[in-house]
C-alpha positions in Angstrom: -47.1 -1.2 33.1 -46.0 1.5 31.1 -42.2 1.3 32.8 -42.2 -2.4 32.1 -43.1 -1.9 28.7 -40.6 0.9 27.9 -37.9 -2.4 29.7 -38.6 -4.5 27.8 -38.1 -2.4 24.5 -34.8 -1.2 26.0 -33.7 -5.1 26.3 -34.2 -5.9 22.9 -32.3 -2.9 22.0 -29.9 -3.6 24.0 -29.9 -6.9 22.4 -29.3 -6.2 18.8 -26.4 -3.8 20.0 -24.1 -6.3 21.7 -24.7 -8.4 18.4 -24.1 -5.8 16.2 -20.7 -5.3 18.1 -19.9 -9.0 18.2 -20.4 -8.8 14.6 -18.5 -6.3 13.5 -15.8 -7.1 15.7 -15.7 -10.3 13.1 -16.2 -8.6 10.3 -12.6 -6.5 10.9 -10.8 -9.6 11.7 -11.8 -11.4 8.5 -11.2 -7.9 7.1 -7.4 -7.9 8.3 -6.8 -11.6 7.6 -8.2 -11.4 4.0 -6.5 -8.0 3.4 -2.9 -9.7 4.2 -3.0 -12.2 2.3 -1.3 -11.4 -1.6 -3.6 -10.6 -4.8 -3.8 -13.6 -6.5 -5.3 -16.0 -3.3 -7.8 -12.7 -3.0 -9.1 -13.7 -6.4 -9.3 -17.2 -6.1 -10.5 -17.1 -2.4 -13.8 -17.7 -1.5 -13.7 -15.5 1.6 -14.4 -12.7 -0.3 -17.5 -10.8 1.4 -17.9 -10.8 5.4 -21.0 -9.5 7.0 -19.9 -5.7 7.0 -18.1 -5.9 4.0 -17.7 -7.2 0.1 -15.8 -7.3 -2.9 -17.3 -5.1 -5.4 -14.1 -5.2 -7.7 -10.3 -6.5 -6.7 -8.9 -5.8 -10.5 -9.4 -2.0 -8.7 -9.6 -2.6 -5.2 -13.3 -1.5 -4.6 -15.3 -3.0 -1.4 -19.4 -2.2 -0.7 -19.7 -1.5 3.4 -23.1 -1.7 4.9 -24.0 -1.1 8.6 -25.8 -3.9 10.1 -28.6 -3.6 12.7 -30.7 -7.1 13.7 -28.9 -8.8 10.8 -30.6 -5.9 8.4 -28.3 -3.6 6.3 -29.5 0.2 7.2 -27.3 1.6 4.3 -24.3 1.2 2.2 -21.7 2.8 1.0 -20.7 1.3 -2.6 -17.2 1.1 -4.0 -14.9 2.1 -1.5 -10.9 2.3 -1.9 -9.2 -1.0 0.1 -6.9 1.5 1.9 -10.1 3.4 3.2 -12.0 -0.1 4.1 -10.8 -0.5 7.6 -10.7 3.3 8.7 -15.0 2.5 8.4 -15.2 -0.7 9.9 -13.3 0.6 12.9 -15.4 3.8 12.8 -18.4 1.9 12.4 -17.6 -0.1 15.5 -17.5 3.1 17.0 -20.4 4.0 15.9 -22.1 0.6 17.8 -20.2 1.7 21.1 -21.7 4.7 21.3 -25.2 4.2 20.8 -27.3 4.4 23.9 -29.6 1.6 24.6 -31.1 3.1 27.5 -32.0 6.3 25.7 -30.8 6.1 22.1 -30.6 9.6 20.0 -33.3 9.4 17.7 -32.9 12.6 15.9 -29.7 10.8 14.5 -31.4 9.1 11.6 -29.1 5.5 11.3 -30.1 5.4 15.1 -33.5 5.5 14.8 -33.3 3.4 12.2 -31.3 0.7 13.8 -34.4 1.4 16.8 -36.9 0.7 14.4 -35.7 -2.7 12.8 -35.1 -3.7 16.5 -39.1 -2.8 17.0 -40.1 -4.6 13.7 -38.4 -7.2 14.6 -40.3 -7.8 18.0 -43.5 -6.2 16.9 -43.6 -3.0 18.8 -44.3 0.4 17.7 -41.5 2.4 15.3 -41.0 5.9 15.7 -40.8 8.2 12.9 -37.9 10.3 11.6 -38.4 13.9 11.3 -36.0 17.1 10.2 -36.2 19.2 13.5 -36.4 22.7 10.2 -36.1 22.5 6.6 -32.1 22.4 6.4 -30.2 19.2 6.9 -28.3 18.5 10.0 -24.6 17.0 10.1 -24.9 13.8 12.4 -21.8 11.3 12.9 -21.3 9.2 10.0 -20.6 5.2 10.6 -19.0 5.5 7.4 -16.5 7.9 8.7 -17.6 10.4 6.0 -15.8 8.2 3.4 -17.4 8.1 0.3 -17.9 5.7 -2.8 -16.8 6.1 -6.0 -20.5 7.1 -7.3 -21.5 9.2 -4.5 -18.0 11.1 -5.0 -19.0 11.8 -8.5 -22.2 12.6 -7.7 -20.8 15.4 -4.9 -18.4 16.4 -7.4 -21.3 17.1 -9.7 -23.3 18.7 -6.6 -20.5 21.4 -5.9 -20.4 22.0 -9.6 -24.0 22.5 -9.7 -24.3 24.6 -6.6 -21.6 27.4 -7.9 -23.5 27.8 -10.7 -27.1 28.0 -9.1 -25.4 30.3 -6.6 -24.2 32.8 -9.7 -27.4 32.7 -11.3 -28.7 34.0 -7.4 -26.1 36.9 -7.3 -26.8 38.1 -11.2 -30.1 38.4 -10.8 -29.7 40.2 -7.6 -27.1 42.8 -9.3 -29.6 42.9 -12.0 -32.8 44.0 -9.7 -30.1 46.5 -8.2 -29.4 48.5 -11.3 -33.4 47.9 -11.9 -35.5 51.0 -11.5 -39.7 51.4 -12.2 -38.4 54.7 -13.8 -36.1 53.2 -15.9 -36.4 53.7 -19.7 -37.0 51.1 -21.6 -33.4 51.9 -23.8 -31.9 51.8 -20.3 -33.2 48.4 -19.2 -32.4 47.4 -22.6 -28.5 47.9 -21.7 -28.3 45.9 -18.4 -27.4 42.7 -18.6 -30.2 40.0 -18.2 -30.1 37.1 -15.8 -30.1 33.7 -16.9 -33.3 33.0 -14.4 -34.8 36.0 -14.3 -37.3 37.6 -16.6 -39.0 41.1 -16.5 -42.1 42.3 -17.6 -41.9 45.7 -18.0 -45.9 46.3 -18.6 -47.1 45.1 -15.2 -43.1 46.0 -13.6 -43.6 42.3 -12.6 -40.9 39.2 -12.5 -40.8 35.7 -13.2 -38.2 33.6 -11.4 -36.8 30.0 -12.7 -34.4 27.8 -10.6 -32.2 26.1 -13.2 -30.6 23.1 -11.8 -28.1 20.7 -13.4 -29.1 22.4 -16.8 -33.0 22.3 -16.6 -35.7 24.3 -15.1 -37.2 22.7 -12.0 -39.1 25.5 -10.8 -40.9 28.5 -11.4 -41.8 31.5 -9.8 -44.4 33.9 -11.5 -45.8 37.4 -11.2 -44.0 38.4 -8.4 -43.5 42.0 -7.2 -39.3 42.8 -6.6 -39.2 42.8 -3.0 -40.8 39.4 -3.3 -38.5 38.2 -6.0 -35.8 39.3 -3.2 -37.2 37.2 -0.6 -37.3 34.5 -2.9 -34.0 34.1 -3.9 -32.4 34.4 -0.4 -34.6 31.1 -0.2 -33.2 29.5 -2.5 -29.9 30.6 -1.8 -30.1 29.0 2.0 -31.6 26.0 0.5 -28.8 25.4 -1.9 -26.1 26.1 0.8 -27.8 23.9 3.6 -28.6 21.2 1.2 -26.5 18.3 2.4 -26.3 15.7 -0.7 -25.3 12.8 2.1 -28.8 12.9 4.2 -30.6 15.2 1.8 -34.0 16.0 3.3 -36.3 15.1 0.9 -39.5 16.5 2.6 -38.7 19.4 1.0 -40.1 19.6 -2.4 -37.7 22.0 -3.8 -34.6 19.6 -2.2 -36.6 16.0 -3.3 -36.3 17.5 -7.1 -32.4 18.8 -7.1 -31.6 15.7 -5.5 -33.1 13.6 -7.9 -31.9 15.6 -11.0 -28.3 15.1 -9.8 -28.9 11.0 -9.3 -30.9 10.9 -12.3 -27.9 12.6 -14.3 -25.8 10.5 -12.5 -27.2 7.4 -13.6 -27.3 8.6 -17.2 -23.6 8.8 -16.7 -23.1 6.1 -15.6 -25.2 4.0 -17.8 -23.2 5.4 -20.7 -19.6 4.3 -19.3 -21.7 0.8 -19.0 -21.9 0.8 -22.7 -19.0 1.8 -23.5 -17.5 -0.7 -21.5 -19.8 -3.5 -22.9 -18.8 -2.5 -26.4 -14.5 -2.5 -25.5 -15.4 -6.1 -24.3 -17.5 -7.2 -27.0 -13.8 -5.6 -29.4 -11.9 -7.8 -26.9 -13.2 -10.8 -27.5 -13.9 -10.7 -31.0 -9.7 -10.0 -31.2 -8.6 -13.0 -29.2 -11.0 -14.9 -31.2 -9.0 -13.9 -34.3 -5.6 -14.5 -32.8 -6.9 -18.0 -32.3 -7.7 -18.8 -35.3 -4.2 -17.4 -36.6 
């Protein structure tokens, strides 16, 4: 009963697969016949979006991509370069090939979702996704590893934050070098203080704050030096293993730095949308005015 059950699962997995190969295999052929055809019928076309793929902007050459499972997207990546458009497509028909529908790789998390839409779809039993430790894994991308233009920005930002957070790390562990319980006062006084470190030289305790993307998003109190040690090299590995792509978001500590940086993102973002509204708004009111002359 069991083994028929665990069939029939496999069947409608197997299912969606072939379709999502059929599929995509259109999608690249529309892709190539739209892409050769000259600017101006790519404007006024109306083929502009296939299953796999759609115009975001053609004054710039931007396309979204999503990856399809059981006529569901799974996730997208926004804005992406023309030239880079079919490089996914062909990788994300790859991508289809490879997927097992006898014993499909769970732990690879577009898999397991592309699994679970299949058992939504047909009212069976999902599985749940789960980090096999606290530190991100690199998995094969559908997407080729080609990124949007906000997710670039917002990895740009990422490695900007990181070398920072990862100076901040190695001050304060220069600084609890040089630091001695027999210090003088007039000594401690001359060593150069860490940005996220602060000593309390009554109880020869330490307070620890992760600064991220300019504010504090954690604190660490009252903590003896060895543990302050300890908890920095914590840090550290978190902030080197943190993968901004398939951030694991189970983890408190990774859940907040990935939302400050898409947070300040946004802001960023929402700004150039202003600006842009107001250039417009000047644009219009101009035309109007050579009009009238």
């Amino acid at each position: 009963m069991i083994k028929t059950f665990q069939n029939q699962k496999n069947n409608f997995f197997k299912l969606d697969k072939e379709q999502a190969l059929k599929d995509i295999q259109i999608s690249i052929e529309e892709w190539n016949n739209f892409q050769e055809k000259n600017f101006f019928f790519q404007i006024f076309s109306k083929q502009k979006k296939s299953k796999h793929w759609e115009a975001s902007n053609l004054r710039l050459n931007l396309f979204h991509i999503h990856l399809i499972w059981s006529k569901k997207i799974v996730r997208s990546q926004t804005n992406i370069k023309k030239k880079e458009v079919l490089s996914v497509l062909m990788t994300m028909k790859d991508f289809y090939s490879n997927i097992s529908a006898v014993k499909p790789d769970l732990t690879h998390p577009d898999i397991i979702e592309c699994f679970n839409l299949t058992s939504k779809k047909n009212n069976l039993k999902q599985k749940k996704f789960k980090f096999k430790d606290r530190f991100e894994i690199n998995f094969y991308d559908p997407f080729n590893n080609i990124l949007g233009k906000e997710m670039k920005n917002i990895e740009k930002k990422y490695y900007r934050e990181k070398q920072i957070a990862l100076e901040n790390i190695q001050n304060a562990f220069d600084f609890l070098d040089q630091v001695d319980n027999k210090l003088h006062n007039y000594d401690l006084q001359e060593i150069e203080k860490p940005k996220i470190l602060i000593y309390n030289r009554s109880n020869s305790l330490y307070e620890l704050k992760f600064l991220w993307c300019g504010q504090q998003i954690e604190s660490y109190k009252n903590l003896k030096k060895i543990e302050i040690k300890k908890k920095l090299n914590e840090i550290k590995n978190t902030i080197n293993y943190f993968n901004i792509l398939r951030p694991n978001l189970s983890d408190i500590l990774i859940d907040k730095m990935y939302k400050y940086l898409m947070n300040d993102n946004n802001k960023s973002f929402l700004h150039a949308q202003k600006i842009k509204s107001k250039i417009d708004m000047i644009k219009k009111k101009f035309q109007k005015i050579i009009k009238f002359f």
